[in-house]
C-alpha positions in Angstrom: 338.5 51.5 60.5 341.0 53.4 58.3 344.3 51.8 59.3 346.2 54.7 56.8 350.0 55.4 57.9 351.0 58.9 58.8 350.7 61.4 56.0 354.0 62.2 54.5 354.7 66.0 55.0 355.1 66.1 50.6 351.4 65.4 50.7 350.7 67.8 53.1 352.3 70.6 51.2 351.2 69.0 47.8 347.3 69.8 49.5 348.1 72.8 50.7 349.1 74.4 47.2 346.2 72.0 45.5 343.7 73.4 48.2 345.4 77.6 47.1 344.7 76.8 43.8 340.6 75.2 43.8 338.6 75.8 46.2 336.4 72.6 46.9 335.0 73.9 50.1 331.1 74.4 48.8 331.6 70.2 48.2 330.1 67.6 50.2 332.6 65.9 52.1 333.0 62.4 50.2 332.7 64.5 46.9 335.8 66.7 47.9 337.9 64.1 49.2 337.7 62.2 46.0 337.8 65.4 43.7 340.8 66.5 45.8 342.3 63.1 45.5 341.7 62.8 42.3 343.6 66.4 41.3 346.3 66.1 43.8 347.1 62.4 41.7 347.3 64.0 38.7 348.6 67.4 39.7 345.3 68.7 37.3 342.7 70.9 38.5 340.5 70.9 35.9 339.8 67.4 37.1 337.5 69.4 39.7 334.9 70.4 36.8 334.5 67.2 35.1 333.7 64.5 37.7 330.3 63.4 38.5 329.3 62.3 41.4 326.6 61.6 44.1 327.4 62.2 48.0 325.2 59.2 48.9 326.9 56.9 46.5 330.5 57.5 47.7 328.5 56.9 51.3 327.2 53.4 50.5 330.6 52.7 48.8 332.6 53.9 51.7 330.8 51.9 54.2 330.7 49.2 52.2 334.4 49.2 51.5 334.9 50.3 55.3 332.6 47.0 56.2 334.8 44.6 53.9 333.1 44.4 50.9 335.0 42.7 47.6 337.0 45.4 45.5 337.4 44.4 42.3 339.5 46.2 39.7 339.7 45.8 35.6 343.2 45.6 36.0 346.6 44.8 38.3 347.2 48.6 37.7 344.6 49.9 39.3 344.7 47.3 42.2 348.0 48.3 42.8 347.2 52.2 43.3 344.4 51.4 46.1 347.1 51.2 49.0 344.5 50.0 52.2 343.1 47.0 50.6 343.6 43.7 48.6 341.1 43.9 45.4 340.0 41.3 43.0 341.4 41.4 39.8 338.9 40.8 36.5 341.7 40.8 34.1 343.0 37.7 36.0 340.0 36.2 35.9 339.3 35.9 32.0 338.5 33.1 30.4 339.6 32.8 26.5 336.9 35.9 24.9 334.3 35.2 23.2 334.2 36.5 19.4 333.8 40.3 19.7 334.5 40.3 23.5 337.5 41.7 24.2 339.2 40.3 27.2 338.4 42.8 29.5 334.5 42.5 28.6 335.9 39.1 30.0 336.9 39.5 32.8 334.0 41.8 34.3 332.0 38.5 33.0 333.7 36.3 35.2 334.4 38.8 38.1 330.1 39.3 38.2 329.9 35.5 38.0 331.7 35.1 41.5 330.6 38.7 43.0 327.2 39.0 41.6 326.3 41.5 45.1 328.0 44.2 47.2 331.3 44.2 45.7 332.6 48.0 44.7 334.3 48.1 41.2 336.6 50.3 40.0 337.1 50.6 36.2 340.1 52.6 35.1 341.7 50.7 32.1 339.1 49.6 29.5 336.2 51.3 28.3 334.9 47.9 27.1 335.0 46.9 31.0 333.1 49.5 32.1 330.5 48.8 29.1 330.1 45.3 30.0 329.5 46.1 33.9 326.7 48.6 32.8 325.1 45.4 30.6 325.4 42.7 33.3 323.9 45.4 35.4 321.0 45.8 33.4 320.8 42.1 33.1 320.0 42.0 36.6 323.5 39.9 37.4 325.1 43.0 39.7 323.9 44.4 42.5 326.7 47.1 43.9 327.2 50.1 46.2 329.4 51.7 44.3 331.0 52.0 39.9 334.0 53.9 40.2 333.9 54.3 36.3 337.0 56.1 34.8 338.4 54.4 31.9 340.5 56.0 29.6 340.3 56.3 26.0 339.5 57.3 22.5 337.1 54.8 21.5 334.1 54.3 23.6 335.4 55.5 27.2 332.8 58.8 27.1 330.1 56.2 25.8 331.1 54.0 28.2 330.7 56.5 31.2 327.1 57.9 29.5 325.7 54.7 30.4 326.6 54.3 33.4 325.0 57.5 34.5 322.4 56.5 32.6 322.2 53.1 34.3 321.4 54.6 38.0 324.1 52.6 39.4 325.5 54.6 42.5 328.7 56.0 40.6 331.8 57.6 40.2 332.4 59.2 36.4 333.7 61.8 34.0 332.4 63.4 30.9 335.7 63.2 29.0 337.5 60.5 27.4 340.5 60.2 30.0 340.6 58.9 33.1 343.0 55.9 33.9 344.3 53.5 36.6 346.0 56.2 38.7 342.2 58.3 39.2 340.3 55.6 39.6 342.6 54.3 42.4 342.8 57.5 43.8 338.9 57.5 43.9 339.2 54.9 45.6 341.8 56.0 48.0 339.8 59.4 49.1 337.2 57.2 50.6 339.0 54.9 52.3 341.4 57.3 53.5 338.3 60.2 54.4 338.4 61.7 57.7 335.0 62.3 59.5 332.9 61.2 56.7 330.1 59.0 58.0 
C-alpha cells in the first residue's frame, strides 16, 4: 500500500515544467516514474538519456518493496532520501576492513551476511559498494529483486555499474560516472510512490 502524504502543489508544478521540457510518455510506466523522479531530483534532464533500466526489474522490486522486503542502503544518506520506509544501513554495519577493502566493500559484506535473499539495495555513495555487491552476487551469497546501482565517482563508479549490467542482476544504473545518494533515493522513491503500476 503506498501510504505517501498529499503531493505538495511545488511538486506538482515542478512536474508539470519537468514533464514541458522531456517527454517520457513512449516509457513504460515504472521506467518513467523513476526517470521522472530521477530528473525532477536533480532538476537535470539529460538524466532521461543515461539511465538503464528493465520494466520487469523495477516490477519485482516494487512488489517486493510494496510486500516488505529489507532495503538496504550504502549509506545514512541515501536512507535518509527514501521517505516511505525504514532501510538497513551497510555503512553501520562494518566491521574494521580488511587490507584493500575499503569500508564500504565492508559493509555490503556484512549487510549480505544478514540479508543474503530478497532484500532491494540501493547503492548511491561508493563505487566500491556497488563492486562488492556485484562479487558476492557472483559468489552466489545474494539473491535480490532489485540493484539500484548509482554511485558516484571518478574512480571506478562507470566500472562499477558495467558489471552490474553485466552481472544480470535485475537493476537500476547509469553509464556515467555520477550518480549519488539523492538519485538513488529518488529511484527508490518513484516506485514506492508509482501510481497504477502493478
Amino acid at each position: 500500500m503506498n501510504a505517501r502524504a498529499a503531493v505538495h502543489p511545488i511538486e506538482l508544478e515542478s512536474y508539470e515544467i519537468l514533464r514541458s521540457r522531456l517527454d517520457t510518455t513512449d516509457l513504460p510506466p515504472l521506467t518513467r516514474a523513476v526517470v521522472e523522479r530521477v530528473v525532477h531530483t536533480s532538476a537535470d534532464p539529460t538524466w532521461a538519456g543515461e539511465l538503464v533500466a528493465a520494466e520487469d526489474a523495477l516490477r519485482a522490486g516494487r512488489a517486493a518493496l510494496l510486500a516488505g522486503a529489507p532495503l538496504i542502503t550504502d549509506v545514512r544518506m541515501v536512507a535518509a532520501g527514501v521517505t516511505a520506509r525504514p532501510a538497513t544501513v551497510a555503512l553501520d554495519l562494518a566491521p574494521a576492513p580488511e587490507p584493500g577493502l575499503t569500508r564500504s566493500a565492508a559493509g555490503i559484506r556484512a549487510a549480505v551476511a544478514q540479508h543474503p535473499d530478497g532484500a532491494v539495495w540501493a547503492i548511491g555513495n561508493a563505487p566500491t559498494a556497488l563492486a562488492e555487491l556485484v562479487r558476492c552476487a557472483a559468489a552466489g551469497m545474494l539473491h535480490t529483486p532489485l540493484v539500484v546501482g548509482l554511485p558516484v565517482g571518478f574512480v571506478g563508479a562507470v566500472e562499477a555499474k558495467a558489471a552490474l549490467r553485466a552481472s544480470g542482476l535485475p537493476a537500476v544504473s547509469n553509464r556515467g560516472e555520477r550518480g549519488g545518494a539523492a538519485v538513488a533515493a529518488a529511484a527508490v522513491n518513484a516506485l514506492l510512490y508509482a501510481e497504477g503500476a502493478a
